[in-house]
C-alpha positions, 0 to 999 in steps of 0.5 A, spaced: 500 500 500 503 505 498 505 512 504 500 516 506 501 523 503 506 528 508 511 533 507 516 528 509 514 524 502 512 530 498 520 532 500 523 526 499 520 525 492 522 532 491 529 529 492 529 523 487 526 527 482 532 532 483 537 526 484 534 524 477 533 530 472 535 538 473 529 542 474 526 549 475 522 551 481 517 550 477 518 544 474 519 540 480 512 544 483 508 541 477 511 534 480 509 534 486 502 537 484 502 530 480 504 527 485 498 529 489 493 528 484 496 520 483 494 519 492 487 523 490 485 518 484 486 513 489 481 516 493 485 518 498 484 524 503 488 530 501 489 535 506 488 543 505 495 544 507 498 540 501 498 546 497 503 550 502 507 544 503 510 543 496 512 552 497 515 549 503 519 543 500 521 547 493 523 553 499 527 548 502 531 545 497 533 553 495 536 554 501 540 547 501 542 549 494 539 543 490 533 547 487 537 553 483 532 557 477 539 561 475 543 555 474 539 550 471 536 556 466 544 557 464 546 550 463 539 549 459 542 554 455 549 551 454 545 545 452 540 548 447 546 553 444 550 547 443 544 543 439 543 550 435 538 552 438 536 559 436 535 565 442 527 565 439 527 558 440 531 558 447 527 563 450 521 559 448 524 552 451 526 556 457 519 558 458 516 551 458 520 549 463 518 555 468 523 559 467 520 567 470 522 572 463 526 577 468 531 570 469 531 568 462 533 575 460 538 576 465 541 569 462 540 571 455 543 577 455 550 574 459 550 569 454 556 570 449 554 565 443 549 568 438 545 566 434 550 565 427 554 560 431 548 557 432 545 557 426 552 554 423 551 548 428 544 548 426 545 548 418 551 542 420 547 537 424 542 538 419 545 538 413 543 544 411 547 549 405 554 548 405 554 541 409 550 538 404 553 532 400 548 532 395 543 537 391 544 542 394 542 548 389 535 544 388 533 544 396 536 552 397 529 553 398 528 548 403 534 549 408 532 556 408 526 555 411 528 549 416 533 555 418 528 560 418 523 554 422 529 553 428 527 561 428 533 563 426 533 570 422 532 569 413 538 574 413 541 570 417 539 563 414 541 566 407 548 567 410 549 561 411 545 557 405 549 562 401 556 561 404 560 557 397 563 551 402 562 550 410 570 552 410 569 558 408 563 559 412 567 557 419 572 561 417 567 567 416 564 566 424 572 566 427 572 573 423 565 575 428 
């Protein structure tokens, strides 16, 4: 039979989870909201405070340091830059993670890659331009619309479609 809900529970829940997955305080919130409605549809009682619980569980684990909005929006970041994401789509990203608007700029605006380097890496894991091995001239029009669709700029993504080789285009991006 599974634990009656407590805050003890709630926190040691909390706990695997952030041992497992990184997480935003509103992302771990929305965890343990689940975990409340999972012990409601087995038809336990729910008691009142359950709600004020959780904001003392995700309190308590920003104080101990486990629970950090500004550290796990920085490494998504760093990870979503990497995978060629362009800043519209890192901001979109970030947003569905819970990440508060002010904290997103904040990260944003610290960030020292840009979206050109994110484009090229783009374009390279897809094969898009000058990375392309085959018909390349024949889906010009389709690469730039994938670029356009990873919410990169169209003056952008013609940049890097039209650059006449991935050599010249990387060197053009050390010159940046």
């Amino acid at each position: 039979m599974p634990s009656a809900l407590t805050s003890e529970l709630l926190y040691k829940r909390a706990l695997h989870y952030l041992e497992r997955y990184a997480a935003s305080s509103a992302g771990l919130r929305a965890v343990l909201q689940r975990s409340i409605k999972r012990h409601e549809r087995r038809g336990e009682d729910i008691p009142a405070q359950a709600g004020q619980w959780i904001e003392n569980v995700i309190s308590k684990l920003q104080q101990a340091g486990y629970l950090n909005d500004k550290a796990f929006a920085e490494t998504k970041l760093v990870s979503l830059r990497r995978a060629g994401n362009s800043t519209q789509k890192i901001r979109q990203k970030l947003m569905l993670k819970g990440v508060e608007s002010g904290l997103m700029d904040e990260v944003l605006a610290a960030d020292e890659s840009n979206d050109r380097q994110a484009a090229i890496a783009f374009a390279r894991r897809r094969r898009l331009g000058p990375f392309a091995t085959t018909r390349r001239v024949e889906l010009r029009d389709k690469h730039l619309a994938a670029l356009a669709r990873a919410g990169f700029a169209l003056s952008l993504a013609r940049q890097i479609i039209n650059a006449p080789d991935a050599d010249t285009l990387l060197e053009m991006d050390e010159d940046c």
